[in-house]
PyMOL Python script that loads the backbone (N, CA, C, O; Angstrom):
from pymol import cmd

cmd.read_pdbstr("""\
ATOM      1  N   UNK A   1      53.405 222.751 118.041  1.00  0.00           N
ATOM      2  CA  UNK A   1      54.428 223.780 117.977  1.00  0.00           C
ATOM      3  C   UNK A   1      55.690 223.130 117.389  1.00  0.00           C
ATOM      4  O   UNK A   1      55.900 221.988 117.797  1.00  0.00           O
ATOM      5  N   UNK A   2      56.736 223.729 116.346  1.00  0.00           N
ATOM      6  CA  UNK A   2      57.597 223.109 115.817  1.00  0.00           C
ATOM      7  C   UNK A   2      58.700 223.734 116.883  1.00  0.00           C
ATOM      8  O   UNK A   2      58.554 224.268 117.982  1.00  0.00           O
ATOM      9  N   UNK A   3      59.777 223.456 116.141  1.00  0.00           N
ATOM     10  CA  UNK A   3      60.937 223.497 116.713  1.00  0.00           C
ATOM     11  C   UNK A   3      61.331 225.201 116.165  1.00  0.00           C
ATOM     12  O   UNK A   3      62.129 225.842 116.848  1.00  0.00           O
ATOM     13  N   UNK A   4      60.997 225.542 115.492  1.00  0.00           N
ATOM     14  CA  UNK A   4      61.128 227.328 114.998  1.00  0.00           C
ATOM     15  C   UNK A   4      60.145 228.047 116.206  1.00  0.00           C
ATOM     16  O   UNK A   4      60.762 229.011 116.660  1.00  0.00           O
ATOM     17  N   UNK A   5      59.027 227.911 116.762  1.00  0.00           N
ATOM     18  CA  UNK A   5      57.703 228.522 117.091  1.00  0.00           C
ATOM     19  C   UNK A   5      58.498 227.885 118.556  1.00  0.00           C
ATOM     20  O   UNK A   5      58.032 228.578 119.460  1.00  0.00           O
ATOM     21  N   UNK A   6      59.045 227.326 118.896  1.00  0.00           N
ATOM     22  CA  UNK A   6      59.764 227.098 120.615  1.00  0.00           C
ATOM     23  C   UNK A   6      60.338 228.058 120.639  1.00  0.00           C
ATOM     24  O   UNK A   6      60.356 228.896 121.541  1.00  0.00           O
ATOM     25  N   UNK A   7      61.193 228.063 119.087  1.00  0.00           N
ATOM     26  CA  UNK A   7      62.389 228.931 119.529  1.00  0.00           C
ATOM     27  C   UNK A   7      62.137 230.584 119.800  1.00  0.00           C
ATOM     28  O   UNK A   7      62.817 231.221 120.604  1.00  0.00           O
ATOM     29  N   UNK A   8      61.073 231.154 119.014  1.00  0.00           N
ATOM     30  CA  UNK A   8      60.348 232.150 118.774  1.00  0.00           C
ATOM     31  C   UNK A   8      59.879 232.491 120.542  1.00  0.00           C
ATOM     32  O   UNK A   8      60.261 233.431 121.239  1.00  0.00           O
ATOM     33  N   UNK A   9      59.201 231.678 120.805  1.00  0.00           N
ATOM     34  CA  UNK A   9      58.519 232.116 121.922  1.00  0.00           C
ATOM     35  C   UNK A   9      59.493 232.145 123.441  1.00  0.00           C
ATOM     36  O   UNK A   9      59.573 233.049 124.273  1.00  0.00           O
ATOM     37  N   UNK A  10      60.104 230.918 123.417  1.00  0.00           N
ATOM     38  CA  UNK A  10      61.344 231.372 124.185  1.00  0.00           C
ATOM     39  C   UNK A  10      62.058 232.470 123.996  1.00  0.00           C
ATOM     40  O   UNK A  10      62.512 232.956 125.032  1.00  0.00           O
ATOM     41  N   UNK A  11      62.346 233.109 122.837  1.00  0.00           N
ATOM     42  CA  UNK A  11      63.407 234.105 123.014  1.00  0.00           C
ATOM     43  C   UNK A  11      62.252 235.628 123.471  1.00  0.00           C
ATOM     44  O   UNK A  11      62.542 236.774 123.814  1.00  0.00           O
ATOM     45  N   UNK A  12      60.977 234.966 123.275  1.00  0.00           N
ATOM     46  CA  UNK A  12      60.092 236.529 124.368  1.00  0.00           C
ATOM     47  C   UNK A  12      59.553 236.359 125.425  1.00  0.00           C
ATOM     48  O   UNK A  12      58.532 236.942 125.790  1.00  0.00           O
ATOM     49  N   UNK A  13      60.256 235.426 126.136  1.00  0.00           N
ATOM     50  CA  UNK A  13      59.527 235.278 127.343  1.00  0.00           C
ATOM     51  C   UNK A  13      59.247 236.135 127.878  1.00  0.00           C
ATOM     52  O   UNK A  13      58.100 236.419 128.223  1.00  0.00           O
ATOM     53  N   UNK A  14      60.622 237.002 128.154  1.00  0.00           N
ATOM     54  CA  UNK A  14      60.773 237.667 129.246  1.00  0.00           C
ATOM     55  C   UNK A  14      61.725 239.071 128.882  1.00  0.00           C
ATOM     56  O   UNK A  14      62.552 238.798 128.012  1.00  0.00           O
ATOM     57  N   UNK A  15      61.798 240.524 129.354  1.00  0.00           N
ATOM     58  CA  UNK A  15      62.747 241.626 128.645  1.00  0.00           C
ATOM     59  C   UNK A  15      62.532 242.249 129.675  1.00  0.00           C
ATOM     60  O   UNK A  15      61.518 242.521 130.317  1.00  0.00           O
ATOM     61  N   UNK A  16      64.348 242.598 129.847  1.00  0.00           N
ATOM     62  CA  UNK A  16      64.635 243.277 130.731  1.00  0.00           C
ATOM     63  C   UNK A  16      64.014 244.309 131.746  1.00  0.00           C
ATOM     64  O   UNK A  16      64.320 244.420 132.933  1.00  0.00           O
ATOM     65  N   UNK A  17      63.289 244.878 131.205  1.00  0.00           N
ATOM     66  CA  UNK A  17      62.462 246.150 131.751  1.00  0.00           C
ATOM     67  C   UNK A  17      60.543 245.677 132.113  1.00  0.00           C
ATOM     68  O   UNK A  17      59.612 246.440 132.370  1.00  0.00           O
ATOM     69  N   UNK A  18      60.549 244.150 131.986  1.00  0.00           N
ATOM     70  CA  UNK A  18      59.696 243.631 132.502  1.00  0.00           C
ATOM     71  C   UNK A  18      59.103 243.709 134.020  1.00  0.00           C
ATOM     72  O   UNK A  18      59.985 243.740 134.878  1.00  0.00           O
ATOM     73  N   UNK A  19      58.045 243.739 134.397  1.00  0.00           N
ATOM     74  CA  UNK A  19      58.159 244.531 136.048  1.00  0.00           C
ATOM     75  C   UNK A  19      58.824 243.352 137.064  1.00  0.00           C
ATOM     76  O   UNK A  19      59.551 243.420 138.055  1.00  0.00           O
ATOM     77  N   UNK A  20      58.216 242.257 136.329  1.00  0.00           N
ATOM     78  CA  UNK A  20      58.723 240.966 136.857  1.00  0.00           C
ATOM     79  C   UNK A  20      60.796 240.633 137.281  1.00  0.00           C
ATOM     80  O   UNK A  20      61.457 240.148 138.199  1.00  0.00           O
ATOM     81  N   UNK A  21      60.964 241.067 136.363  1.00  0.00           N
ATOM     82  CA  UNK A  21      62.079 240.850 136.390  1.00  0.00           C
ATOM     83  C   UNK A  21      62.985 241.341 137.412  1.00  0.00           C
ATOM     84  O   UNK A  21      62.798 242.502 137.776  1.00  0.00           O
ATOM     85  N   UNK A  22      63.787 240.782 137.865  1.00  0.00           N
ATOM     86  CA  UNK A  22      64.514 240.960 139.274  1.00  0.00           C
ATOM     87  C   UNK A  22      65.827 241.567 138.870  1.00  0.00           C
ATOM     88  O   UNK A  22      65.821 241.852 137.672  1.00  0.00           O
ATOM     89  N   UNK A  23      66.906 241.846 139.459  1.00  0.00           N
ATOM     90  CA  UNK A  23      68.537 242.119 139.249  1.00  0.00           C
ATOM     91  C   UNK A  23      68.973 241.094 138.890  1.00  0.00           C
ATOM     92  O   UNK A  23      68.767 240.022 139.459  1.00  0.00           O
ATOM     93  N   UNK A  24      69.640 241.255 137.897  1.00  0.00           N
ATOM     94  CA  UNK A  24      70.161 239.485 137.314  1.00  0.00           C
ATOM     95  C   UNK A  24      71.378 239.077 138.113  1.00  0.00           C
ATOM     96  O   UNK A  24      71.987 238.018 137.958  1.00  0.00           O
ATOM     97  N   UNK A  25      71.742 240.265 139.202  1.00  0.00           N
ATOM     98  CA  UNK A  25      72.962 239.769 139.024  1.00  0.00           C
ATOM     99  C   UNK A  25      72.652 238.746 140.983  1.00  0.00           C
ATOM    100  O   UNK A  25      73.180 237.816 141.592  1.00  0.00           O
ATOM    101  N   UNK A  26      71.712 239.548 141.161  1.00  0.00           N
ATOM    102  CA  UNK A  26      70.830 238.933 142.438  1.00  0.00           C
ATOM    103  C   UNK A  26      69.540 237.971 142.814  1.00  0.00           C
ATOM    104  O   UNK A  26      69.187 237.397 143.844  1.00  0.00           O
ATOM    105  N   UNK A  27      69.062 238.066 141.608  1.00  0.00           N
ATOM    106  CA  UNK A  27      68.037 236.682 141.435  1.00  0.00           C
ATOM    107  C   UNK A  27      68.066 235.510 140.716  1.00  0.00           C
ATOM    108  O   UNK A  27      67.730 235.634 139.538  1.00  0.00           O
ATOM    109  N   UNK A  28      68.378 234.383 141.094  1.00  0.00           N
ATOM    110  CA  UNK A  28      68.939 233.581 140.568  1.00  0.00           C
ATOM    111  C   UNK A  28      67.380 232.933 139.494  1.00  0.00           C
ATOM    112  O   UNK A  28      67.702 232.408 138.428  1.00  0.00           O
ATOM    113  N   UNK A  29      66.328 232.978 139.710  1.00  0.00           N
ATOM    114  CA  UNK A  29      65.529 233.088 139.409  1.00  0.00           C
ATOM    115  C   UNK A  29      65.612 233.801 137.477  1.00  0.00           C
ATOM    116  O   UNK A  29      65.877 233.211 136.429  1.00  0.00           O
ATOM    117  N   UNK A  30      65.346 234.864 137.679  1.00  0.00           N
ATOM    118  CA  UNK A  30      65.453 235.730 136.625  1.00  0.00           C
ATOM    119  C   UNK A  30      66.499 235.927 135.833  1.00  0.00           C
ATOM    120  O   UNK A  30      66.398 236.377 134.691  1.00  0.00           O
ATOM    121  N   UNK A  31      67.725 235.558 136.464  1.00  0.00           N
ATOM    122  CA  UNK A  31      68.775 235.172 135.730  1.00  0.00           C
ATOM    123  C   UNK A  31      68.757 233.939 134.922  1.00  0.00           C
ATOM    124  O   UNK A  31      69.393 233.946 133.868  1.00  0.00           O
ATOM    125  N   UNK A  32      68.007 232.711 135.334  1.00  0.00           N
ATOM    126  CA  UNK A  32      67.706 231.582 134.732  1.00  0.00           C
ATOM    127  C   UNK A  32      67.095 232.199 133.711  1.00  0.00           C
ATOM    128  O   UNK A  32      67.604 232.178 132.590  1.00  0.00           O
ATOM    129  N   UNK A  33      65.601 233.003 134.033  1.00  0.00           N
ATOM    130  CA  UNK A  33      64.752 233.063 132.718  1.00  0.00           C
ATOM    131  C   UNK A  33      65.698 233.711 131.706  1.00  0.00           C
ATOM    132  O   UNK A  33      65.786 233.244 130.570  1.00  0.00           O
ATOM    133  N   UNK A  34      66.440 234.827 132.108  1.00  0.00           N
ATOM    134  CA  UNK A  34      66.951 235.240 130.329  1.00  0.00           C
ATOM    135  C   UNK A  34      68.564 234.538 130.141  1.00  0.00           C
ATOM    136  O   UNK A  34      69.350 235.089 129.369  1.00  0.00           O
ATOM    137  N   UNK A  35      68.917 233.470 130.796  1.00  0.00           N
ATOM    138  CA  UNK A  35      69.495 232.732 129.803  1.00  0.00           C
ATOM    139  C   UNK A  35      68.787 231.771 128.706  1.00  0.00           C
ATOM    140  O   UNK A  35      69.276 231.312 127.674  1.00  0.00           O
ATOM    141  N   UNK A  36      67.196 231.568 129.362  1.00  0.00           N
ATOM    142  CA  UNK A  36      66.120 230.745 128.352  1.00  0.00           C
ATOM    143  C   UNK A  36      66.237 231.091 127.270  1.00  0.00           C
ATOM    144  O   UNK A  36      66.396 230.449 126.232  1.00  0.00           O
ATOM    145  N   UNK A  37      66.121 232.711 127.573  1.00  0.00           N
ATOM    146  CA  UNK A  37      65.853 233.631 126.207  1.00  0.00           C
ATOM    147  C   UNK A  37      66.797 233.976 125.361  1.00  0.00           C
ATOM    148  O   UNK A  37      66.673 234.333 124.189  1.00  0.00           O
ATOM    149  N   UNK A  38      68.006 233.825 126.174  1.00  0.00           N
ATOM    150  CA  UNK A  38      69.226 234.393 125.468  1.00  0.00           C
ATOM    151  C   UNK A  38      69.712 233.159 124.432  1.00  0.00           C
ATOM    152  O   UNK A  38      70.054 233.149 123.249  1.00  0.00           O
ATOM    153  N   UNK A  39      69.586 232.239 125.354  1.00  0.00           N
ATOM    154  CA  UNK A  39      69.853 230.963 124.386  1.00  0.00           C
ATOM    155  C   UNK A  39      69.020 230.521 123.109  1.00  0.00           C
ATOM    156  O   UNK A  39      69.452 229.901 122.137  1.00  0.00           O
ATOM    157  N   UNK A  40      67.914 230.914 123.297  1.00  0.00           N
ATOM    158  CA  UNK A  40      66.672 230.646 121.881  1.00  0.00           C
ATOM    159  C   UNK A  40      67.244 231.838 121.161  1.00  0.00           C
ATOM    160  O   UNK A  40      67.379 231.635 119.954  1.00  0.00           O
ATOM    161  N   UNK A  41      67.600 232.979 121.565  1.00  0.00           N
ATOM    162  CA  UNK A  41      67.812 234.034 120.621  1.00  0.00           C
ATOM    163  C   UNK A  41      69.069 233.633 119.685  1.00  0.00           C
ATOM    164  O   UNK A  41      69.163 233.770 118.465  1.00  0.00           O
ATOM    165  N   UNK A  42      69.847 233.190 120.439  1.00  0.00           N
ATOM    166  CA  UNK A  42      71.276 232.747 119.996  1.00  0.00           C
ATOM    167  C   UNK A  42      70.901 231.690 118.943  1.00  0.00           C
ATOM    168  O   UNK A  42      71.452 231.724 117.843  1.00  0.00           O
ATOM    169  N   UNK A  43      69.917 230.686 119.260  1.00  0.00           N
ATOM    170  CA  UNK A  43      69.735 229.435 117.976  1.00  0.00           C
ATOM    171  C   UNK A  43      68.957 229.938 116.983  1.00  0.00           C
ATOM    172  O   UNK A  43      68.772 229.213 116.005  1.00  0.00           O
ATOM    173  N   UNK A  44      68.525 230.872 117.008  1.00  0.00           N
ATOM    174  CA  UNK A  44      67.433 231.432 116.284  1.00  0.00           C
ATOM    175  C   UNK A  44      68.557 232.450 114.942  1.00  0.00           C
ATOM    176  O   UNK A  44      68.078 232.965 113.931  1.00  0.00           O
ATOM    177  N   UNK A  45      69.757 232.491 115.255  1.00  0.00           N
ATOM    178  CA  UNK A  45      70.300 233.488 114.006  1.00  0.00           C
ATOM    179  C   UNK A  45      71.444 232.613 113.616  1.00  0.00           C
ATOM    180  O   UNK A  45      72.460 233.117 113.137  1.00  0.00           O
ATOM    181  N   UNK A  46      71.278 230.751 113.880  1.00  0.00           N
ATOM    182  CA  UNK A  46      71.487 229.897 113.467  1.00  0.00           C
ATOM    183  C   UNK A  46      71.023 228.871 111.938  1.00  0.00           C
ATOM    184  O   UNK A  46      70.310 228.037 112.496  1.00  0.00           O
ATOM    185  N   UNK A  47      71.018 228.641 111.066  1.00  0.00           N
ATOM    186  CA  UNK A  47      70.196 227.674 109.992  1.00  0.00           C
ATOM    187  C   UNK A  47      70.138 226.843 110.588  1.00  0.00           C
ATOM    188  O   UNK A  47      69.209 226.299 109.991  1.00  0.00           O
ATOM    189  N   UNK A  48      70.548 225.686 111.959  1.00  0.00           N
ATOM    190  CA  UNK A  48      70.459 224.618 111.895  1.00  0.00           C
ATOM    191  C   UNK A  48      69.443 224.954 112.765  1.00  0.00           C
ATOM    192  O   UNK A  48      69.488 225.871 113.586  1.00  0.00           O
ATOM    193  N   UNK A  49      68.060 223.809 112.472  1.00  0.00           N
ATOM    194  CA  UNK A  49      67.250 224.159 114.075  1.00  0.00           C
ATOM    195  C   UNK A  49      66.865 222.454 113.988  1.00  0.00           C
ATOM    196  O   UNK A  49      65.710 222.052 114.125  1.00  0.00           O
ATOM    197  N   UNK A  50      67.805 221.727 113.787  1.00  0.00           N
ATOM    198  CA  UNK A  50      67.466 220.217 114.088  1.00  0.00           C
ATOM    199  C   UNK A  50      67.711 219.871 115.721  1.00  0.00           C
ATOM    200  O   UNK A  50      68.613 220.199 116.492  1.00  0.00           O
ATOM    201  N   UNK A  51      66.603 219.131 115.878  1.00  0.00           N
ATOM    202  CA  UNK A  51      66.721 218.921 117.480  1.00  0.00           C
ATOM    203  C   UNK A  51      66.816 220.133 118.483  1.00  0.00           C
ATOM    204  O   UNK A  51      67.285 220.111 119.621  1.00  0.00           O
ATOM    205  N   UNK A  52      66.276 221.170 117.817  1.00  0.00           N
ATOM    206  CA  UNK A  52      66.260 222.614 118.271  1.00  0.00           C
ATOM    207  C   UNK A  52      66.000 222.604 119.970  1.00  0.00           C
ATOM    208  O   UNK A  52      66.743 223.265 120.695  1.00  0.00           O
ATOM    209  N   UNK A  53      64.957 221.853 120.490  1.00  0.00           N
ATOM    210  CA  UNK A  53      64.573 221.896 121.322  1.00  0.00           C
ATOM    211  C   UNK A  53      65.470 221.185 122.892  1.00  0.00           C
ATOM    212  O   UNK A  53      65.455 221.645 124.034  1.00  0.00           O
ATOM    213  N   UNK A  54      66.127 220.034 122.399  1.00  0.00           N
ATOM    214  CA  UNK A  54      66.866 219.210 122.871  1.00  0.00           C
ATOM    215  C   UNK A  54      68.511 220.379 122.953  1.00  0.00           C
ATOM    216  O   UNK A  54      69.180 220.729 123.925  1.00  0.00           O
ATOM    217  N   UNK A  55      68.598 220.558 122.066  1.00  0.00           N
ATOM    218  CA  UNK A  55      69.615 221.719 122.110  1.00  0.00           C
ATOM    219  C   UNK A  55      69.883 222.795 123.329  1.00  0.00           C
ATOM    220  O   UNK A  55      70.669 222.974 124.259  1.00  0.00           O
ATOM    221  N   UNK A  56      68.772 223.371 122.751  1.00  0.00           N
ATOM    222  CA  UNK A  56      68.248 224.644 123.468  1.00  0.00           C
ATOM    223  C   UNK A  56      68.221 224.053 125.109  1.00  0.00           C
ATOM    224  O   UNK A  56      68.929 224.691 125.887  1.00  0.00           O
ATOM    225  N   UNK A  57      67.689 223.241 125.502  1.00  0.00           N
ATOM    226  CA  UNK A  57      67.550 222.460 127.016  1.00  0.00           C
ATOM    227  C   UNK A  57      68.919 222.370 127.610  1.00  0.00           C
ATOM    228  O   UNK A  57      69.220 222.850 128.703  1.00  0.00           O
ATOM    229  N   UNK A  58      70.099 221.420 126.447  1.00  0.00           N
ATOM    230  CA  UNK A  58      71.500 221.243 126.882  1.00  0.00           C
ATOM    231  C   UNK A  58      72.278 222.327 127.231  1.00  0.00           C
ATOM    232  O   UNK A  58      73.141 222.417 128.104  1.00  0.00           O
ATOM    233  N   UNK A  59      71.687 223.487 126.101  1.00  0.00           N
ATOM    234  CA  UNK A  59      72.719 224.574 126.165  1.00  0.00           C
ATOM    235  C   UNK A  59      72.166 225.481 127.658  1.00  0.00           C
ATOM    236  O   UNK A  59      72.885 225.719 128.629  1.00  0.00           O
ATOM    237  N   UNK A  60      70.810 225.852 127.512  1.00  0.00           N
ATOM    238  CA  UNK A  60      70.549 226.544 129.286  1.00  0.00           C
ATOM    239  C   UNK A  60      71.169 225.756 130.741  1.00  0.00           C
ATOM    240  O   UNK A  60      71.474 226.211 131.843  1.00  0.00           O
ATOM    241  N   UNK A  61      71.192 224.110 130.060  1.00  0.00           N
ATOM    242  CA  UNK A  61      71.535 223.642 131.339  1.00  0.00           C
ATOM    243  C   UNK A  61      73.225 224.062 131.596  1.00  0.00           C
ATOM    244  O   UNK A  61      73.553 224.505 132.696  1.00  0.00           O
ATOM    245  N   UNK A  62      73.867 223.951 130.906  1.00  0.00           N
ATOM    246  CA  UNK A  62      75.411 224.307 130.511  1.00  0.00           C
ATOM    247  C   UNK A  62      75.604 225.853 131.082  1.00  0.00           C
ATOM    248  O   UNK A  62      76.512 226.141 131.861  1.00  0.00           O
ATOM    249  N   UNK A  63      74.704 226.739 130.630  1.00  0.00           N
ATOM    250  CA  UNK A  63      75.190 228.110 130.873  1.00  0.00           C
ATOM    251  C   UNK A  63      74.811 228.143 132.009  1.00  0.00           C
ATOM    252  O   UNK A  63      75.487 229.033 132.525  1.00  0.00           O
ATOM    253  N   UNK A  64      73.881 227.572 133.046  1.00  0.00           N
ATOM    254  CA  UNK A  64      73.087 227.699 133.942  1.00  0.00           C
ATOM    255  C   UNK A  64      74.280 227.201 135.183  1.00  0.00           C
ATOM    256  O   UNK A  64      74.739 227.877 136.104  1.00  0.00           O
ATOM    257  N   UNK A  65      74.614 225.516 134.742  1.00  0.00           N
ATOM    258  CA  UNK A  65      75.753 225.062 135.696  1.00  0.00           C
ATOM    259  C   UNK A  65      76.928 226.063 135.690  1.00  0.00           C
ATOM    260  O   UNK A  65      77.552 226.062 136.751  1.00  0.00           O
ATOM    261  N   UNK A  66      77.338 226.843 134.830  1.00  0.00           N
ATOM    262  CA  UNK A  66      78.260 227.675 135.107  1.00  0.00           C
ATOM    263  C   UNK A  66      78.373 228.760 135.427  1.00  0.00           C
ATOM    264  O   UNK A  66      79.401 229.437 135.382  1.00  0.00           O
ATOM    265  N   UNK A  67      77.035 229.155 135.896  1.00  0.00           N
ATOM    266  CA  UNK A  67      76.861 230.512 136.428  1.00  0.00           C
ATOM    267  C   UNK A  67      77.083 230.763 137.823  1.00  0.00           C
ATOM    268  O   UNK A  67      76.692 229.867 138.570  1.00  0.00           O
ATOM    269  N   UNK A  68      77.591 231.719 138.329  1.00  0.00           N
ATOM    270  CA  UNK A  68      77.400 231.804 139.825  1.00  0.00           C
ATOM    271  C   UNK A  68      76.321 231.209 140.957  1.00  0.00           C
ATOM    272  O   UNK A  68      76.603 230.527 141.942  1.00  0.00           O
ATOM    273  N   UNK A  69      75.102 231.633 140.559  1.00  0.00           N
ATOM    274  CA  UNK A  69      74.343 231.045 141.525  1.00  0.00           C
ATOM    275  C   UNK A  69      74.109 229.347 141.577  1.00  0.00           C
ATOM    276  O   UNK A  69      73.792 228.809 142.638  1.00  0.00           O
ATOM    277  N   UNK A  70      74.242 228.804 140.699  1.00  0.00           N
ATOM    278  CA  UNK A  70      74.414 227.255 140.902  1.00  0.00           C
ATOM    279  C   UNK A  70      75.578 226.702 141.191  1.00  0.00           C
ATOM    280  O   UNK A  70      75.611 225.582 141.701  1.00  0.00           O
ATOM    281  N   UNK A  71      76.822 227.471 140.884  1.00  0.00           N
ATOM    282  CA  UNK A  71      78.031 227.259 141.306  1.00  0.00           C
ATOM    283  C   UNK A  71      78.332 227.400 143.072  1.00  0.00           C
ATOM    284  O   UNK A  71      79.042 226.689 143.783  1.00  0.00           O
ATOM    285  N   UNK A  72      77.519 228.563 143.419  1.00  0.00           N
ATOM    286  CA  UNK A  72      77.403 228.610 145.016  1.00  0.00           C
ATOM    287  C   UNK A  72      76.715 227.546 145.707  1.00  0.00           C
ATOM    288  O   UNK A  72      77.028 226.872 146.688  1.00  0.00           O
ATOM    289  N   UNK A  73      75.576 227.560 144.864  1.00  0.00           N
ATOM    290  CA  UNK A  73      74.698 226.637 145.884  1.00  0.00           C
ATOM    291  C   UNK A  73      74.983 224.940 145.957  1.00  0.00           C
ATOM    292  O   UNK A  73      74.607 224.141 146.814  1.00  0.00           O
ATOM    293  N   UNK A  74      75.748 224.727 144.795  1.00  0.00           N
ATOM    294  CA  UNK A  74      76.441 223.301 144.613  1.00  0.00           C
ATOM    295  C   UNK A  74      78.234 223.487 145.897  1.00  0.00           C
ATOM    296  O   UNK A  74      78.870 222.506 146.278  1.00  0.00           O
ATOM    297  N   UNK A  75      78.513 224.634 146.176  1.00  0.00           N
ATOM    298  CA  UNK A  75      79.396 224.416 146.858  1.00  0.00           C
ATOM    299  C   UNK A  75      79.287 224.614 148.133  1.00  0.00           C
ATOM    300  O   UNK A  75      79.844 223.841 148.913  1.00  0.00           O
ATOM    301  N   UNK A  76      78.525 225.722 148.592  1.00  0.00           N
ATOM    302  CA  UNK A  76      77.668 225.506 149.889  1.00  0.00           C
ATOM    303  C   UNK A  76      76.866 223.658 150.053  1.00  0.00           C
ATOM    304  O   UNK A  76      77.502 222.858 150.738  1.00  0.00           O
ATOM    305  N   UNK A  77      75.775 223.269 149.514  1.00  0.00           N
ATOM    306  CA  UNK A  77      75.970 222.208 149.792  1.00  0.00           C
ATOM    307  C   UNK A  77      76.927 220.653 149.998  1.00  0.00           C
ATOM    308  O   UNK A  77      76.713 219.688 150.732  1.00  0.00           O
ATOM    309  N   UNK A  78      77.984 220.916 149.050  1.00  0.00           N
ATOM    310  CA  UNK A  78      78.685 220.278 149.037  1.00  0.00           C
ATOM    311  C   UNK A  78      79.641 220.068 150.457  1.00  0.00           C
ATOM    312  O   UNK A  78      80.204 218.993 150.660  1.00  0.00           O
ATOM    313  N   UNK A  79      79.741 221.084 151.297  1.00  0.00           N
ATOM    314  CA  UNK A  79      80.527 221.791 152.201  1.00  0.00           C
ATOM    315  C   UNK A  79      79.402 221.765 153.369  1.00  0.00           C
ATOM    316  O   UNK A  79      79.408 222.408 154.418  1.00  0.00           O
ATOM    317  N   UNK A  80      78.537 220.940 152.947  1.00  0.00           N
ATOM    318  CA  UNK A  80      77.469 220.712 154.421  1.00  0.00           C
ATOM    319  C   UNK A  80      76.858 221.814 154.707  1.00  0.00           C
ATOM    320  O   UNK A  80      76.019 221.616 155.587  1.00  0.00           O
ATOM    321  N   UNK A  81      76.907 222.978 154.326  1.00  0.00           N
ATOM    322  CA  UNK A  81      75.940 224.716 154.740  1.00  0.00           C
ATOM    323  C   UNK A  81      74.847 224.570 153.985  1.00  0.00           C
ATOM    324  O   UNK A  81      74.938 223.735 153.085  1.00  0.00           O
ATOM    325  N   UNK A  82      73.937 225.091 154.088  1.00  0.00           N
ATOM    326  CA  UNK A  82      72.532 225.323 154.112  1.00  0.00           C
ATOM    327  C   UNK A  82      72.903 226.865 152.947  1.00  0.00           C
ATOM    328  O   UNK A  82      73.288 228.000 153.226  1.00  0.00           O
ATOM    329  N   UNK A  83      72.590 226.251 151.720  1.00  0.00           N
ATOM    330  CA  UNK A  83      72.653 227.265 150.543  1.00  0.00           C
ATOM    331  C   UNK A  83      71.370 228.717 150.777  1.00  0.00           C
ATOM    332  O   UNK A  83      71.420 229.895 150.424  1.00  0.00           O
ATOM    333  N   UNK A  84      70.593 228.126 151.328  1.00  0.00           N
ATOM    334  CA  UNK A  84      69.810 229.608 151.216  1.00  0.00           C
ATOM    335  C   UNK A  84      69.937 230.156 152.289  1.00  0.00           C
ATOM    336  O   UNK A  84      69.283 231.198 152.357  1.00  0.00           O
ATOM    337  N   UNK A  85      70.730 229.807 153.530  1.00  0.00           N
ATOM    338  CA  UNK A  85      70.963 230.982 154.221  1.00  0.00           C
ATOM    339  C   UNK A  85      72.364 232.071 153.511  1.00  0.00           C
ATOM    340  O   UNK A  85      72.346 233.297 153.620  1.00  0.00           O
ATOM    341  N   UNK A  86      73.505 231.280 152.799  1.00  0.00           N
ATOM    342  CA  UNK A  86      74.268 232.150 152.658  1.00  0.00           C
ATOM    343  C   UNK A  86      73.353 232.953 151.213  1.00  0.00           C
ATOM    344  O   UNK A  86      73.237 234.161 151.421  1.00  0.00           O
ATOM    345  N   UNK A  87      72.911 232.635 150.264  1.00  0.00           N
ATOM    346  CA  UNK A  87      72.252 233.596 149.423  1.00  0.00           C
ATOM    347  C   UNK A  87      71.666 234.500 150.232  1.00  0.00           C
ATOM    348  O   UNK A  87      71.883 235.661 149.886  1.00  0.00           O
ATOM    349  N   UNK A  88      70.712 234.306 151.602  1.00  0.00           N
ATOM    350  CA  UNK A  88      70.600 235.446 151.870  1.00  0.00           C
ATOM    351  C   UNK A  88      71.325 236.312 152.240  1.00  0.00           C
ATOM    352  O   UNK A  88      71.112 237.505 152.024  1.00  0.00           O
ATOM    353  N   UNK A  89      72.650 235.697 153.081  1.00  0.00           N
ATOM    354  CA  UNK A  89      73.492 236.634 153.509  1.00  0.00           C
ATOM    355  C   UNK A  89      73.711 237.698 152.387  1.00  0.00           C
ATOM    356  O   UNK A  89      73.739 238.896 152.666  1.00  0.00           O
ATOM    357  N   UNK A  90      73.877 237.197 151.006  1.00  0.00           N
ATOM    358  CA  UNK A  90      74.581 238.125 150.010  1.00  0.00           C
ATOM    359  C   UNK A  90      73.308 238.857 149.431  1.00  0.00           C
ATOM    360  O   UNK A  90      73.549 239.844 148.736  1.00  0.00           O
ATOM    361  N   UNK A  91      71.966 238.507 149.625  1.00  0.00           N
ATOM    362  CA  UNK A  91      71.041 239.461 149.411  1.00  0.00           C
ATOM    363  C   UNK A  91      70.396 238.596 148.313  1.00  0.00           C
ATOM    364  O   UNK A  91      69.262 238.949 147.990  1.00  0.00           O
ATOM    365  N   UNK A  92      71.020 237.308 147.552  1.00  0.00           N
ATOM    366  CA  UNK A  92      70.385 237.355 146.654  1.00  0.00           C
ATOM    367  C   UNK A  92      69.184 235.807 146.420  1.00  0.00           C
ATOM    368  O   UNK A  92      69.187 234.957 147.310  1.00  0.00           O
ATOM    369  N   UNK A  93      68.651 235.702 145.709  1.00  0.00           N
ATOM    370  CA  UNK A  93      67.042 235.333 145.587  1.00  0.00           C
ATOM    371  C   UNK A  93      67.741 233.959 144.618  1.00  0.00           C
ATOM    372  O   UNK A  93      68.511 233.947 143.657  1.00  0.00           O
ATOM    373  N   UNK A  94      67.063 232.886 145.389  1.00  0.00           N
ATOM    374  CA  UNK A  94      67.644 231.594 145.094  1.00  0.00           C
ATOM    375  C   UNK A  94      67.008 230.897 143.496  1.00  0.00           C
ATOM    376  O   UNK A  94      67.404 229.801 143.099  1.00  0.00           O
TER     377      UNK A  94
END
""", "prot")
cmd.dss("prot")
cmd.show_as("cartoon", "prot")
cmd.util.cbc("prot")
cmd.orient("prot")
């Protein structure tokens, strides 16, 4: 598989109206998968696809650390609490 055919298949992993798919704004889960996708889609209406793959990895990890649910669960632990009880408190799926 090249570095075009990653990018291809990442950006279909997964679509919204998939049965799989959870509330993004409550599954931290499913929120991961379509930043996968969002991010291959994004390199994909790019010309550069050098190191496409290595890219694509840095950039999910980046959008991922700055999203809410890793932002909670890095501060709940940090703060000594037990991260998946407060996700459950708020309902949402770790």
């Amino acid at each position: 598989m090249n570095e075009i055919e990653f990018l291809v298949s990442r950006s279909k992993d997964i679509e919204p109206d998939d049965p799989s798919m959870h509330d993004l704004e409550v599954c931290g889960m499913c929120f991961h998968r379509s930043l996968m996708r969002d991010v291959a889609r994004d390199m994909l209406t790019t010309d550069d696809t050098t190191n496409a793959v290595i890219r694509w990895s840095e950039e999910v990890q980046r959008r991922w650390q700055a999203g809410k649910f890793y932002q909670l669960w890095q501060a709940e632990r940090t703060a000594g609490r037990d991260p998946e009880a407060t996700f459950a408190e708020r309902g949402w799926e770790p």
